[in-house]
C-alpha positions as CSV (number, residue, x, y, z in Angstrom):
1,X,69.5,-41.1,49.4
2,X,65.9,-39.5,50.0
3,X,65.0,-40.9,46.4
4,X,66.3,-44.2,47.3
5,X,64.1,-44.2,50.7
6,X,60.7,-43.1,49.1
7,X,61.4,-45.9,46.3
8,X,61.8,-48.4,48.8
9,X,58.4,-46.9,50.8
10,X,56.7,-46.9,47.3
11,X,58.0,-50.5,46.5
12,X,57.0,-51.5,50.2
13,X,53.3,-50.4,49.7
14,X,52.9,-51.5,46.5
15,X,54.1,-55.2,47.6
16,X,51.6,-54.8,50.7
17,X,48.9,-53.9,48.4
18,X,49.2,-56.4,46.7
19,X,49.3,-59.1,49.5
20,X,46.3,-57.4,50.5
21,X,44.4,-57.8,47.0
22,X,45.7,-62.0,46.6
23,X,42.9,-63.7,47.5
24,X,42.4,-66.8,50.1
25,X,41.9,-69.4,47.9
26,X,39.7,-72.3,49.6
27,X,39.5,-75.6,47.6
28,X,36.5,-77.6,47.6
29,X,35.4,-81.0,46.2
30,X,32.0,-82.2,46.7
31,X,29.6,-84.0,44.2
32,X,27.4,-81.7,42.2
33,X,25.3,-84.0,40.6
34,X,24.0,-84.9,44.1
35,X,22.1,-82.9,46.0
36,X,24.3,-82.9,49.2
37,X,27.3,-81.5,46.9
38,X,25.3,-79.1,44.8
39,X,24.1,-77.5,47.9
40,X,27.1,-77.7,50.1
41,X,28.6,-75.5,47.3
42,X,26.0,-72.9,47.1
43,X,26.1,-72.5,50.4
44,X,30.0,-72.1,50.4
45,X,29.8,-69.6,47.9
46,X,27.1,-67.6,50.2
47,X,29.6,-68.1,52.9
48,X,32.2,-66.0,51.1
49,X,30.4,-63.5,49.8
50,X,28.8,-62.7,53.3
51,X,32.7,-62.9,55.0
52,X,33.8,-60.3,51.6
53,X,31.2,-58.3,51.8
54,X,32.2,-58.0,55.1
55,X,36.0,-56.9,54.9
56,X,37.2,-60.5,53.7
57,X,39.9,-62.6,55.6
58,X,43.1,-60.9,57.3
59,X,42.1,-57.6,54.6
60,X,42.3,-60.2,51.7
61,X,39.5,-61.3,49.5
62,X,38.3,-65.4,49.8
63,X,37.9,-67.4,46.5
64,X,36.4,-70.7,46.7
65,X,37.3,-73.0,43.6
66,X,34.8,-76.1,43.7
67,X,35.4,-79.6,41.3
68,X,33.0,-81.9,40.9
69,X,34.1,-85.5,42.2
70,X,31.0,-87.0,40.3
71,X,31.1,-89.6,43.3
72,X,34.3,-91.2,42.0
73,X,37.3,-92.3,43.7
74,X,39.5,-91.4,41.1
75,X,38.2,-88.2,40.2
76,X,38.2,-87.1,44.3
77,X,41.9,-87.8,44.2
78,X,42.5,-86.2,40.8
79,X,40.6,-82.9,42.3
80,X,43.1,-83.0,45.6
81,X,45.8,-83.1,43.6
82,X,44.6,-80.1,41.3
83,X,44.1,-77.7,43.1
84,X,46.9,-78.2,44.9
85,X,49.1,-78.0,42.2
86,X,47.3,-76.2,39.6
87,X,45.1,-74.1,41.6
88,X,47.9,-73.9,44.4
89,X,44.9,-73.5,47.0
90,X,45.7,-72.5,50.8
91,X,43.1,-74.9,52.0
92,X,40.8,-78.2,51.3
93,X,37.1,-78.2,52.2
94,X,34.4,-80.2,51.1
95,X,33.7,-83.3,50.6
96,X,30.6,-86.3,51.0
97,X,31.4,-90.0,50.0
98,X,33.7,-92.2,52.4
99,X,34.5,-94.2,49.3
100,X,35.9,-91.2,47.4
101,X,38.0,-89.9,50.6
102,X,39.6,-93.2,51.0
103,X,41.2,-92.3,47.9
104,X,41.9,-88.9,48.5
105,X,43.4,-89.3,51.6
106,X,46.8,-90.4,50.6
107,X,47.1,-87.4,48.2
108,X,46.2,-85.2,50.9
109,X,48.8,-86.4,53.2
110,X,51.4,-85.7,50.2
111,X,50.1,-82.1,50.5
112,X,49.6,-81.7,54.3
113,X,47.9,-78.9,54.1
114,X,44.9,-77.6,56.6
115,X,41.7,-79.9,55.6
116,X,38.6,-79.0,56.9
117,X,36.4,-82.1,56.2
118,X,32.3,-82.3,56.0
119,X,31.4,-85.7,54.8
120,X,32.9,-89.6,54.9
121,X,31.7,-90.8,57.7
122,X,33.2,-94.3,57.7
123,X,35.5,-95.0,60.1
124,X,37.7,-96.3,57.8
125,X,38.5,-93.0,56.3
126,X,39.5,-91.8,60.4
127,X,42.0,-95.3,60.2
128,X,43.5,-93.7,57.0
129,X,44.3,-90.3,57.9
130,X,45.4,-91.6,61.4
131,X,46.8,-90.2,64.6
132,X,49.0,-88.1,63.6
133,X,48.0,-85.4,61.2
134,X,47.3,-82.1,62.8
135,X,46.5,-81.1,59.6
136,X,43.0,-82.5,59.4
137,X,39.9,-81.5,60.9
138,X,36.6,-83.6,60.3
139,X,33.3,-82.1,61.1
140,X,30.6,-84.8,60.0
141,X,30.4,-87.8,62.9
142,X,31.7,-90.9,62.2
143,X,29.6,-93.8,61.3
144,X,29.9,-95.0,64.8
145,X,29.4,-91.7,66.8
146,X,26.2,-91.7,64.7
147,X,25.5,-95.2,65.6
148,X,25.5,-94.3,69.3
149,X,23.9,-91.2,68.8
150,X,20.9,-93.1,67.6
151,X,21.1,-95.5,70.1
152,X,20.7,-92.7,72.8
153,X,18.0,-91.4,70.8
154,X,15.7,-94.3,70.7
155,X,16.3,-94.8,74.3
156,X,15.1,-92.0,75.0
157,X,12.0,-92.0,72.7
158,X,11.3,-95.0,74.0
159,X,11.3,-94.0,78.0
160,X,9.2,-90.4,76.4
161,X,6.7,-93.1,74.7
162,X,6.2,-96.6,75.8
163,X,5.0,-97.9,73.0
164,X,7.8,-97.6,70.9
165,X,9.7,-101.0,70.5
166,X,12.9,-101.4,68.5
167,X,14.2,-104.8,69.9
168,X,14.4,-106.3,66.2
169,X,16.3,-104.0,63.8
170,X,17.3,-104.0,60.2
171,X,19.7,-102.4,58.2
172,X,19.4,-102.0,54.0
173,X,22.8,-100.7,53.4
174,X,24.5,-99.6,49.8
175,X,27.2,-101.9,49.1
176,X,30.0,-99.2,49.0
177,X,32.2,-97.4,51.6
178,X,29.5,-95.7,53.2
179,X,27.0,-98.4,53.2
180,X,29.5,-101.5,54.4
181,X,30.9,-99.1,57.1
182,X,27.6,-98.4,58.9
183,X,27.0,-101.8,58.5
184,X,30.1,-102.8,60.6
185,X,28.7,-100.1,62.9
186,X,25.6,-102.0,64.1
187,X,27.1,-105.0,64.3
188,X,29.7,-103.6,66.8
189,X,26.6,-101.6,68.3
190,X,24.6,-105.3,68.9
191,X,27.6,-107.4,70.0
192,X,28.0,-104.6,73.3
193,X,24.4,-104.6,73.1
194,X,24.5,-108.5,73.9
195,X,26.8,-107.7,76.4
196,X,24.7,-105.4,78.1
197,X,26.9,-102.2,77.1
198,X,26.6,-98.9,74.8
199,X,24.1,-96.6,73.9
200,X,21.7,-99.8,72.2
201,X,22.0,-102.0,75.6
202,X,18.4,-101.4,76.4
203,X,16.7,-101.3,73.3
204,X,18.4,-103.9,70.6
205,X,17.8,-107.2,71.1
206,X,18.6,-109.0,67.2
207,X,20.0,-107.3,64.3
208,X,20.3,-108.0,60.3
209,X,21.9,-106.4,57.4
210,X,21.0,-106.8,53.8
211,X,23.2,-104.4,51.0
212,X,21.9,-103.3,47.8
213,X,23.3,-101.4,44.6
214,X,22.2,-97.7,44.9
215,X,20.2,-96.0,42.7
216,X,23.5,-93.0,42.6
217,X,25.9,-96.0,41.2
218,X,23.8,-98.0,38.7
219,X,21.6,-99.8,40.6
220,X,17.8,-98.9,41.9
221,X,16.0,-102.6,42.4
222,X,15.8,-102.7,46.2
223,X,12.8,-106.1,45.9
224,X,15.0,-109.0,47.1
225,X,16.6,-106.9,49.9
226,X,12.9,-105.3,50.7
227,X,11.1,-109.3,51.0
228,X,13.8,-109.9,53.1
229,X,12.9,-107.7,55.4
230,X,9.5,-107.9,55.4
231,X,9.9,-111.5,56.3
232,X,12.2,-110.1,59.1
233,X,9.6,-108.1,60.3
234,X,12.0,-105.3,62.1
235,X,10.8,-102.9,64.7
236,X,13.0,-100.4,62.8
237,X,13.9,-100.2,59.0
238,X,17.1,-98.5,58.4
239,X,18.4,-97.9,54.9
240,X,21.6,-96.2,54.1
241,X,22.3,-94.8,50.6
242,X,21.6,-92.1,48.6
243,X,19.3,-89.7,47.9
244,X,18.5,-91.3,44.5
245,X,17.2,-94.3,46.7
246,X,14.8,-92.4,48.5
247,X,11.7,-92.2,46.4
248,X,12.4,-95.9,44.2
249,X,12.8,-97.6,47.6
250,X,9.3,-96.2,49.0
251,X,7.8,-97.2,45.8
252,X,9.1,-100.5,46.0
253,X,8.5,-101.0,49.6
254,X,4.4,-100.0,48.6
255,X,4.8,-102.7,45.9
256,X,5.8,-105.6,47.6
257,X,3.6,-104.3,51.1
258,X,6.5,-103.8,53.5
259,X,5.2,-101.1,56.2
260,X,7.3,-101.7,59.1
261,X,7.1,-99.9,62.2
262,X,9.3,-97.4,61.8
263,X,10.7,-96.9,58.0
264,X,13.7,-94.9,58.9
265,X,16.0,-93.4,55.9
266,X,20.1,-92.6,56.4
267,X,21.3,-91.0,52.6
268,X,23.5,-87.7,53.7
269,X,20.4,-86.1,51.8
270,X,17.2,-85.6,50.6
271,X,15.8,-85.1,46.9
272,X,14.2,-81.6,46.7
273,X,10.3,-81.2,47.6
274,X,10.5,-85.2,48.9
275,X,7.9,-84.0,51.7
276,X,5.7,-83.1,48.6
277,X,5.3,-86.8,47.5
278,X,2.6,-88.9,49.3
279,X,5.0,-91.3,50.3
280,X,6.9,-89.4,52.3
281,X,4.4,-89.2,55.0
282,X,5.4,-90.4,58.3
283,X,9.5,-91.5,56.9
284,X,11.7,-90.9,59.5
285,X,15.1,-89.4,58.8
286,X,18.7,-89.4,60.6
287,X,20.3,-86.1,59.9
288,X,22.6,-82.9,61.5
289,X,19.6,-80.4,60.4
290,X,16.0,-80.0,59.7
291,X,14.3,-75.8,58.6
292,X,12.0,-76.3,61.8
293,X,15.2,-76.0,63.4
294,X,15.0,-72.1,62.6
295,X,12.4,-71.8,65.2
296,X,15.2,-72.3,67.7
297,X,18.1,-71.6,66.2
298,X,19.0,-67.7,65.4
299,X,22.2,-69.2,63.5
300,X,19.6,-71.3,61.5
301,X,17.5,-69.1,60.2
302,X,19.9,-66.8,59.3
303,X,21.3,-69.4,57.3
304,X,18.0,-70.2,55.6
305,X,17.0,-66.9,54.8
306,X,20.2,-66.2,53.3
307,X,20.5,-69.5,51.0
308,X,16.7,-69.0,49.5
309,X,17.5,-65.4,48.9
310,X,20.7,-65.9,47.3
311,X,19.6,-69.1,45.3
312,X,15.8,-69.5,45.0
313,X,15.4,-72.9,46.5
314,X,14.8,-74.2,50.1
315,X,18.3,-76.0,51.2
316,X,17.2,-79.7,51.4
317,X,20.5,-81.3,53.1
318,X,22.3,-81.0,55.9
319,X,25.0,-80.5,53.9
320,X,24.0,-77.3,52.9
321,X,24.4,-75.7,56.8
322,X,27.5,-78.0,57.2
323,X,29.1,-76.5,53.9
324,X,28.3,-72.7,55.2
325,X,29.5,-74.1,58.6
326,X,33.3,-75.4,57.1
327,X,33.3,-71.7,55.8
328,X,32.7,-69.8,58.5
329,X,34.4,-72.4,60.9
330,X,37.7,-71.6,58.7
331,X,37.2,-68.0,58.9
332,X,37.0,-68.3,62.3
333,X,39.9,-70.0,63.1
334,X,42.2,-67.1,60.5
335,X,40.5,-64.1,62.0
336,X,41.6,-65.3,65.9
337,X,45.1,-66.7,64.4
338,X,45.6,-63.2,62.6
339,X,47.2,-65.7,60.1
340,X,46.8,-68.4,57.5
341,X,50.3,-69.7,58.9
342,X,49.9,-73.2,59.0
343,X,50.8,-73.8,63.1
344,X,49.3,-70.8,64.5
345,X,45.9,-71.1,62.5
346,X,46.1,-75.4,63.6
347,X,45.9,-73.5,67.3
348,X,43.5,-71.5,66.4
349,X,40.8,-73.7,64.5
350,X,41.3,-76.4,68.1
351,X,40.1,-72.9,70.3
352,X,36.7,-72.1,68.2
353,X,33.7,-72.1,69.1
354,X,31.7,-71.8,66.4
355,X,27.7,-71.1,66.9
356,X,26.5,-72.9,63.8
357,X,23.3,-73.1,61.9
358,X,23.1,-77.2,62.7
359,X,21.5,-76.0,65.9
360,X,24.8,-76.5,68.3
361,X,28.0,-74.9,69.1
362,X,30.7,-76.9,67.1
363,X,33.6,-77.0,69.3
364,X,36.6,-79.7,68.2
365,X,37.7,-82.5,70.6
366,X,39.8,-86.0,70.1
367,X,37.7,-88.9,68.2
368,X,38.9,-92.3,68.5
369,X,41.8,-92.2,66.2
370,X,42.2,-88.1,65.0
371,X,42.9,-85.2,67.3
372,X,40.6,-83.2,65.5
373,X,36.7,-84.2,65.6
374,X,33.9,-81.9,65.5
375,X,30.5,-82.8,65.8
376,X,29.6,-86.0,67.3
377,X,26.1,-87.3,66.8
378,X,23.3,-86.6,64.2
379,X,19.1,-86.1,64.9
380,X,16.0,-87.8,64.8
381,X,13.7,-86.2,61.9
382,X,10.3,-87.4,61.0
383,X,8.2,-86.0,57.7
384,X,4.9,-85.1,59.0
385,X,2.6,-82.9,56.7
386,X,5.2,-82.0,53.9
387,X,8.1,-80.8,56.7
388,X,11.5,-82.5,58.9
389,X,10.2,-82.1,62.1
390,X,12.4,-82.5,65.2
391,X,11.7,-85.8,67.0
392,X,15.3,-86.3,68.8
393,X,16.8,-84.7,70.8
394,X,14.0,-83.8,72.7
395,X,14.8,-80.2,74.0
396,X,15.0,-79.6,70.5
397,X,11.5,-81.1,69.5
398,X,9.5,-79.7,67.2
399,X,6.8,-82.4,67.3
400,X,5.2,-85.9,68.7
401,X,6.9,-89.0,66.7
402,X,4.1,-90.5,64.6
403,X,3.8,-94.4,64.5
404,X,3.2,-96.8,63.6
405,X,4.5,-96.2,59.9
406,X,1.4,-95.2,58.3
407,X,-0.1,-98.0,55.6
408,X,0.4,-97.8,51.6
409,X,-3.5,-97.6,51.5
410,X,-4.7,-93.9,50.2
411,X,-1.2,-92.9,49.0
């Protein structure tokens, strides 16, 4: 009887031991031939190896497997349905284009398991997923939670400095997902704006869009779309694509002569050492992050320090804080539920407060359609002198906007 009782002890041990030792396995899918998803992933991977240096998750270690969606809706889906089958991952992270999620959605639902979502901001990736999936938490804003954002923003550059006007507003947008939704975005923004409603009621008074094939998906001649709107003659020039757009566009936009007021760019990241080009000067920039953000952020330049140490480059995307943000966000939600049970760690994640290296506290709250929304509204960034300096919100400046768009001549 005694042997039979330690055997059972010795089995018992052995079998927590070896719960202990099976790692957490986190499954990511981002695009690494793009900036946004090669650094999102490094800075995944620093997330875990700070969290197992630190004792790992519930005593367990945390693996990250990342595949490579190469921007393609069929490859996304074909990664969801990997590693949950192959890979047999506990959660999904990740992620960047709204055309690629589309797809991916329905395999996820298949799959229900706890998603934890940085990119796609179209809101017709929130109508797919829908009301009802607990399941799924989405961190980026949604194309029009950006839209609004911005709207606030110029409002409020515009009462800080008079002289900025942006009653005439044009949108270059890539013809895709990403591109059409924020497209549908303004519009929706300038018919309230008629109206005398939302965040652009004071400060949009006509609106055009024009698409074009981005540079990322086979294209890269932006000259019909950029006479357009010189012709136009906007207040503000938005463009959203890619970062392969960002250079070729100012290079075309110095060819044909278009220096509009304000030459704002919208790709969900930058090419490395942009700021070094000439033409970078004065381009302002929607994003969730900027370095100068270190200077106010502890969370920030912990973050920063952390990424060039472990990698040897500056991150250059937002993405990379919002992919070490869906790390640590996760591991904060396991650590409070004690679990990786799927209903106590849904409770869980809906409770954190997570102090982030974006610059704010990421707390989750209802969006339009999903019960699960994190942040809710992007920054105003400016290059000036080689650097993203804050513009917008402006307890968080960092500098004075410059315009008008400085001219092609000398550069």
């Amino acid at each position: 009887m005694k042997k039979a009782i330690l055997l059972t002890l010795v089995l018992a041990v052995v079998a927590m031991m070896a719960v202990a030792a099976t790692p957490i396995k986190i499954g990511a899918v981002v695009p690494l031939g793009d900036i946004t998803g090669d650094q999102a992933a490094k800075a995944m991977r620093l997330a875990v190896a700070e969290i197992n240096a630190a004792g790992g998750l519930l005593g367990r270690p945390g693996e990250l497997i990342v595949i490579d969606d190469e921007l393609k809706p069929e490859k996304g889906a074909a990664a969801i349905e990997k590693l949950a089958t192959v890979d047999k991952v506990d959660f999904f992270v990740g992620g960047m284009g709204s055309s690629v999620h589309l797809a991916q959605i329905p395999v996820m639902k298949r799959y229900q398991k706890i998603t934890i979502w940085i990119g796609a901001a179209s809101y017709l990736c929130e109508n797919a997923v829908g009301p009802d999936a607990d399941w799924y938490f989405h961190l980026h804003p949604w194309d029009y939670q950006q839209g609004a954002s911005y709207g606030l923003g110029w409002t409020e550059l515009a009462e800080a400095y008079p002289e900025i006007r942006t009653d005439r507003i044009f949108l270059a947008y890539e013809e895709g997902g990403f591109g059409t939704a924020s497209h549908e975005s303004y519009v929706a923004l300038q018919r309230l704006a008629q109206q005398g409603e939302g965040a652009w009621a004071a400060i949009m008074n006509d609106y055009m869009g024009v698409s074009f094939k981005s540079a990322a998906l086979g294209g890269g001649d932006y000259r019909a779309m950029l006479q357009q709107a010189k012709t136009y003659n906007p207040d503000l020039f938005i463009w959203a694509g890619y970062d392969a757009d960002a250079l070729p566009m100012l290079q075309q936009a110095k060819e044909v002569g278009f220096a509009p007021e304000f030459f704002v760019g919208a790709p969900p990241g930058w090419p490395a050492h942009f700021g070094d080009s000439p033409l970078a000067e004065g381009v302002t920039l929607y994003g969730m992050w900027a370095p100068t953000i270190n200077k106010v952020s502890p969370a920030a330049e912990h973050f920063y320090n952390a990424y060039i140490e472990m990698f040897k480059e500056e991150p250059a995307t937002y993405f990379a804080p919002l992919g070490y943000t869906n790390i640590y966000f996760l591991a904060e939600g396991i650590k409070a539920a004690g679990t990786i049970d799927k209903a106590p760690l849904i409770n869980a994640l809906e409770k954190v407060e997570y102090a982030s290296p974006i610059g704010e506290v990421l707390k989750i709250a209802p969006s339009n359609v999903i019960k699960h929304q994190g942040f809710t509204a992007q920054k105003i960034l400016q290059w000036q002198g080689g650097e993203q300096q804050v513009i917008w919100p402006l307890e968080l400046k960092t500098a004075d906007p410059t315009f008008p768009f400085p001219s092609w001549e000398g550069r």
